[in-house]
C-alpha positions in Angstrom: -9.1 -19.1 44.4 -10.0 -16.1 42.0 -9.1 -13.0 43.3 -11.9 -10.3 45.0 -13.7 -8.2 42.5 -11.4 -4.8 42.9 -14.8 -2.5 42.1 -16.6 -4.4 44.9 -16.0 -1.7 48.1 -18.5 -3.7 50.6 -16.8 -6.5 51.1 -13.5 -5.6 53.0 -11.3 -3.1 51.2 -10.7 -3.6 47.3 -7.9 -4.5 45.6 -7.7 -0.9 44.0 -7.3 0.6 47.4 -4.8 -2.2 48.6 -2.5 -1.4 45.9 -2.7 2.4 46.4 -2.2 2.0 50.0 1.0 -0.1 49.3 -0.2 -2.6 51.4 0.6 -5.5 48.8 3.9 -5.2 46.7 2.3 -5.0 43.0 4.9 -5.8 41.2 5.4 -9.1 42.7 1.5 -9.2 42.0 1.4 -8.7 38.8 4.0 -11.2 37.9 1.9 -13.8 39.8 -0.9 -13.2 38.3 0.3 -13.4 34.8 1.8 -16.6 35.5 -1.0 -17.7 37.2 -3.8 -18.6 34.0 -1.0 -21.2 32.3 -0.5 -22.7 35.7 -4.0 -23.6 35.3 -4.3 -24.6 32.1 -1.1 -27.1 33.3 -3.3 -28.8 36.0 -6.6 -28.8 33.3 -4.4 -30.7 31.0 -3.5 -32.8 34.1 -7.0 -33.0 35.7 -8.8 -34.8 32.0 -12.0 -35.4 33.2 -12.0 -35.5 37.3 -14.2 -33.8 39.7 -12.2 -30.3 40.0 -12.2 -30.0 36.4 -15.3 -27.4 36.4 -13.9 -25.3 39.7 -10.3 -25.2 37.7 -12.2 -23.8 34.5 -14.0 -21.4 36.8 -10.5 -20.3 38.6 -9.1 -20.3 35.0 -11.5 -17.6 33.8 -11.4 -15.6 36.9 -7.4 -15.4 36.4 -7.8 -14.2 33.0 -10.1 -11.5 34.2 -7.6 -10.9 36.9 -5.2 -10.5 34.4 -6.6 -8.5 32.4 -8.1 -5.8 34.5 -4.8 -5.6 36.7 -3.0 -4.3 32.9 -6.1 -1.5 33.2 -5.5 -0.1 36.1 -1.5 0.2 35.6 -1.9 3.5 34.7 -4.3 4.3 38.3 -1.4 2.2 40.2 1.6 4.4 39.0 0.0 7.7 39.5 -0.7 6.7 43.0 2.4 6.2 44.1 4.5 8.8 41.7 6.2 6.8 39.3 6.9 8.3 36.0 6.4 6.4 32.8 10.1 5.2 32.5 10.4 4.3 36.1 7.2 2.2 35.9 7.7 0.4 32.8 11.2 -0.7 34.5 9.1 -2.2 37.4 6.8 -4.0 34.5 4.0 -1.8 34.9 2.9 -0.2 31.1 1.5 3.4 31.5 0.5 4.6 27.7 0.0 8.4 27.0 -4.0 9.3 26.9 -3.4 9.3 23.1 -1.8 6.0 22.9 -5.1 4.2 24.8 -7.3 6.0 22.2 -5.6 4.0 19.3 -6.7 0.4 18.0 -5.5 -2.5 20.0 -2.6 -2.9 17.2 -1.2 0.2 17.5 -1.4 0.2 21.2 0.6 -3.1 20.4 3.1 -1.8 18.6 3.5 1.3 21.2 4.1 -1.7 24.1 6.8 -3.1 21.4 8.5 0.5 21.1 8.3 1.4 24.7 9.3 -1.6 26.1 12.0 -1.5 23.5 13.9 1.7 24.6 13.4 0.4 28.3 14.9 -2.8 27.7 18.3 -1.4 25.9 18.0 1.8 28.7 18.1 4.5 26.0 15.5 7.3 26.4 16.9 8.3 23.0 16.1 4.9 21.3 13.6 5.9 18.8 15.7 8.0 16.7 17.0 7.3 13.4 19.4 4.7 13.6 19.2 4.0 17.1 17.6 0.3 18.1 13.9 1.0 19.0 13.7 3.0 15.5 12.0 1.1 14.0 9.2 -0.1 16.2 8.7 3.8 16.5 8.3 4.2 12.9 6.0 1.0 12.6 3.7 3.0 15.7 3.8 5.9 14.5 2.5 4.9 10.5 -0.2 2.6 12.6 -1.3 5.6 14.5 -1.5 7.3 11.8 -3.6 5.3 10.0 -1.1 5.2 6.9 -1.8 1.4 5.6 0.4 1.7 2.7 3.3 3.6 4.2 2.9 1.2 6.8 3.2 -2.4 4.4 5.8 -0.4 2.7 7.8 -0.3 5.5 7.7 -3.7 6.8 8.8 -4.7 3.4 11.7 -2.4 4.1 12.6 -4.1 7.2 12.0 -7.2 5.8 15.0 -6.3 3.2 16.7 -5.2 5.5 16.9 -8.1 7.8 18.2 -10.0 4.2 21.0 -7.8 3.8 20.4 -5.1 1.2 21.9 -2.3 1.0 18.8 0.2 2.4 18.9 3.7 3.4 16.6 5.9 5.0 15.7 9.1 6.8 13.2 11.6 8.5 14.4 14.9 8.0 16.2 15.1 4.1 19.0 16.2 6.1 20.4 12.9 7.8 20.5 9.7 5.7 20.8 6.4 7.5 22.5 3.7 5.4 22.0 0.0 6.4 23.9 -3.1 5.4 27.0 -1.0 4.0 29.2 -3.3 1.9 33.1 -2.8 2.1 34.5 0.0 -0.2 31.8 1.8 -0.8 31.8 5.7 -0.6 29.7 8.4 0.9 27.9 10.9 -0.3 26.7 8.9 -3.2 25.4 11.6 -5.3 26.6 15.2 -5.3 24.7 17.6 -2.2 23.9 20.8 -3.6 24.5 23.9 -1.1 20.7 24.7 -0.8 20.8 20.8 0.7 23.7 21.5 3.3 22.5 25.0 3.9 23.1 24.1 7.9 24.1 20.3 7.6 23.7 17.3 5.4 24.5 14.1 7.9 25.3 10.4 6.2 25.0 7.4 8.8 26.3 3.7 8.2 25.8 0.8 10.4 29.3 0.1 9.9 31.4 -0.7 13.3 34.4 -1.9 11.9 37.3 0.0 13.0 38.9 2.0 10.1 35.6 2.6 8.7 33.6 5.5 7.7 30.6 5.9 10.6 29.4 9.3 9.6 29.6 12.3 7.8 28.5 15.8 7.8 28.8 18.6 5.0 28.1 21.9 6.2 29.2 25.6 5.7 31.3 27.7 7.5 30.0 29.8 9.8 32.3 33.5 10.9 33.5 31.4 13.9 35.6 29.3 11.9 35.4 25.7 10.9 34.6 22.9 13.4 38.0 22.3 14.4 40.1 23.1 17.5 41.6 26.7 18.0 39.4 27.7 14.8 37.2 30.5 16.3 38.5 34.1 16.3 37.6 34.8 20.0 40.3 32.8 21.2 42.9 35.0 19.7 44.3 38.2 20.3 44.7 41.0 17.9 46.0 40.9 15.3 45.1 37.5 14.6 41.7 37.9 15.5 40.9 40.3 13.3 42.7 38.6 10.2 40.8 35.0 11.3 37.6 37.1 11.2 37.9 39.0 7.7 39.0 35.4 6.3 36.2 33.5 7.8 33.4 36.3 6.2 35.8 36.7 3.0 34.6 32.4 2.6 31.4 32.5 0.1 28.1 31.4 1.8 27.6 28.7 -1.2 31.6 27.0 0.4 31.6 23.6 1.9 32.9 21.3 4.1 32.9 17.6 4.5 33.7 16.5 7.8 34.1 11.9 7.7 34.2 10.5 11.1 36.0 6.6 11.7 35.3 4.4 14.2 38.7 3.6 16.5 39.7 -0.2 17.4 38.1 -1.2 20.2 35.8 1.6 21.2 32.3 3.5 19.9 33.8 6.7 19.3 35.0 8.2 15.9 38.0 10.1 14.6 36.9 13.1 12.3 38.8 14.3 9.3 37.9 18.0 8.0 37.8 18.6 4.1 36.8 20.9 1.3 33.9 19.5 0.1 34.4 19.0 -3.5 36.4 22.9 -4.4 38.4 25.3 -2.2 37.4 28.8 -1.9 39.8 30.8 -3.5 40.1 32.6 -0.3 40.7 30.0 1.4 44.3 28.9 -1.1 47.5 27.8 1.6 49.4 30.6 -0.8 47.2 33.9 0.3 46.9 31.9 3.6 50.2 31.9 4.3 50.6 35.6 3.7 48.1 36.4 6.1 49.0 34.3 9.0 51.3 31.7 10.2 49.8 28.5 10.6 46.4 29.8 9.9 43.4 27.8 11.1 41.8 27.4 7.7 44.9 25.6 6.6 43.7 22.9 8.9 40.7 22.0 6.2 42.0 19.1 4.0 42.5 19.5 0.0 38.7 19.4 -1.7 37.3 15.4 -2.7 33.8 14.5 -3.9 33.4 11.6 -1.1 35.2 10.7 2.0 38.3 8.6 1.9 37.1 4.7 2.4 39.4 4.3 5.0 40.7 5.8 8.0 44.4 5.2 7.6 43.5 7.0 3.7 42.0 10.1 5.6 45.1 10.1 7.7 47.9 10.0 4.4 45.5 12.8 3.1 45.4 14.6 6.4 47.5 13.7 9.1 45.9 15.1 12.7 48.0 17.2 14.7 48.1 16.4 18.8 46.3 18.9 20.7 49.1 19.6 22.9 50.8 20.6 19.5 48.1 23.1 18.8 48.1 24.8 22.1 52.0 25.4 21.9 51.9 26.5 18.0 49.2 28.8 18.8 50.0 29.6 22.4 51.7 33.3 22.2 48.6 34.1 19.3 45.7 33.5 22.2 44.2 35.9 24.8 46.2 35.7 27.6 44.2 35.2 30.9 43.2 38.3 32.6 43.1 40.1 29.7 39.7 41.8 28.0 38.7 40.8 25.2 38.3 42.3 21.8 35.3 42.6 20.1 35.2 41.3 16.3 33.1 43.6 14.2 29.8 42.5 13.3 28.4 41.2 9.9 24.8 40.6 8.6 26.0 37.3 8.3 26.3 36.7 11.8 23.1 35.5 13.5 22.6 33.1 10.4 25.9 31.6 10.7 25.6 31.0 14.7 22.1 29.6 14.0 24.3 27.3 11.1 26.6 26.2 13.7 24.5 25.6 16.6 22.5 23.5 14.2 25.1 21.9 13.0 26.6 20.9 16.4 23.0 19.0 17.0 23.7 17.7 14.2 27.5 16.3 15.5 25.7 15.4 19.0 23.0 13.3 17.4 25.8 11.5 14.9 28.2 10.8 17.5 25.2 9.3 19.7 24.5 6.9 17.2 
């Protein structure tokens, strides 16, 4: 039997106000009657030419109907009853954005694809770069757009990509995702000028293999110190803190680092390695170093390279880490003590650019190390 017409109100209450009421369970609903045209079509194919075979065609166009006009109210359902997008789309039900339901069928399409993507693999985050609703975002958001060129060229990118070459690609000019990374192959691939790092230059590879190179990230230094452990100034007391300071400003704006990030055996997390990318300052040599400061935290930036080493264990001969509870007892009698007010660190015009620097640039780190 077809279901009542939900816009007819005289005949008993409709279906719209059942399902806002909560008196049926719509999810179990909805799931019946999707099932329910092809359970039809089962007992055409099995009915041939008898009797029922007009009333099943009948009940087969009133399911599709059914079907069809439960998808369109989705959107009435869920607002009724609270649910935010994520929430609903867990429970089956689709609510699009206004400006998603304005688009043509195929982009609405392709928005289902994208949604439903990021639901399925639980990751509100899935539609950035490298992340595995990316691309069904990208494909959406070209459609949307109205962009038939970008959008062919890009299915011929995925199509190449699904064969195995070596693709790269990005949003931003400042974070390159590389697909399909062959063995021994080293990153940057061309030289990154300092007008290209000015805050962060970010590499990605799909690689997962432990040992290997998952990101990097050239960047300057900003006056709190490299991104390494005991590193900012603050953390010191005099006269340390004032020597860390006048070294940090004394490094030109144009100097860079390269930090290269590994993946460890048996987890998703990454050991980082922190070089000079490609010269060291010559503030920055271990000799004048040394005569400011014992163990001074710019000695802690590897010897300059052009790329990162291939391999962790290579990273490691280059630059071995030193254990954090190392750190805190070489640098234990240098640090403000608790209890004890701090100093402040005379400012420089440098100094709002280079926290802007490094808050970008910690983004930057979040959004790598999330991928």
């Amino acid at each position: 039997m077809a279901m009542q017409d939900p816009w007819a109100l005289n005949d008993g209450p409709s279906l719209v106000q059942e399902l806002v009421s909560g008196v049926i369970d719509y999810v179990s609903m909805r799931a019946a009657m999707e099932l329910k045209p092809d359970l039809i079509r089962g007992q055409l194919t099995a009915c041939g030419n008898c009797p029922e075979r007009a009333a099943l065609e009948q009940s087969l166009a009133n399911a599709e109907r059914d079907r069809q006009m439960i998808a369109s109210l989705e959107s009435l359902i869920a607002e009724s009853r609270g649910m935010d997008p994520w929430t609903a789309w867990k429970l089956g039900i689709k609510i699009r954005p206004a400006e998603v339901l304005k688009q043509p069928a195929p982009c609405i399409a392709l928005y289902d694809r994208a949604y439903g993507c990021m639901v399925e693999h639980d990751d509100r985050s899935g539609n950035l770069l490298g992340r595995a609703c990316h691309a069904e975002y990208r494909l959406h958001r070209l459609c949307a757009a109205g962009q038939a060129r970008p959008f062919n060229e890009y299915v011929d990118f995925l199509r190449k990509k699904k064969q195995g070459e070596l693709l790269s690609e990005t949003e931003d000019d400042r974070t390159v995702y590389f697909y399909n990374v062959k063995p021994q192959m080293t990153f940057p691939q061309q030289v990154i000028s300092a007008e290209q790092s000015q805050y962060f230059y970010n590499v990605v590879t799909d690689s997962t293999q432990p040992g290997t190179l998952r990101t990097l990230m050239i960047s300057g230094v900003p006056l709190a110190g490299p991104s390494l452990r005991f590193a900012n100034q603050e953390l010191f007391d005099q006269p340390w803190r004032t020597i860390i300071h006048e070294d940090n400003v004394a490094i030109p704006a144009t100097a860079r680092t390269i930090e290269c990030q590994y993946v460890l055996p048996g987890t998703n997390l990454v050991r980082a390695y922190l070089f000079w990318y490609r010269e060291r300052p010559a503030r920055a040599e271990p000799s004048y170093l040394n005569s400011r400061m014992t163990h001074h935290p710019l000695l802690r930036v590897g010897a300059p390279v052009n790329e990162c080493p291939i391999k962790a264990e290579q990273a490691e001969a280059m630059l071995p880490l030193i254990r954090d509870d190392t750190l805190k007892a070489r640098y234990a009698a240098m640090l403000v003590q608790p209890g004890k007010p701090g100093q402040v660190t005379p400012a420089t015009n440098r100094s709002q650019g280079n926290q802007d620097a490094a808050a970008e640039r910690a983004r930057a780190r979040e959004r790598a190390r999330q991928q």
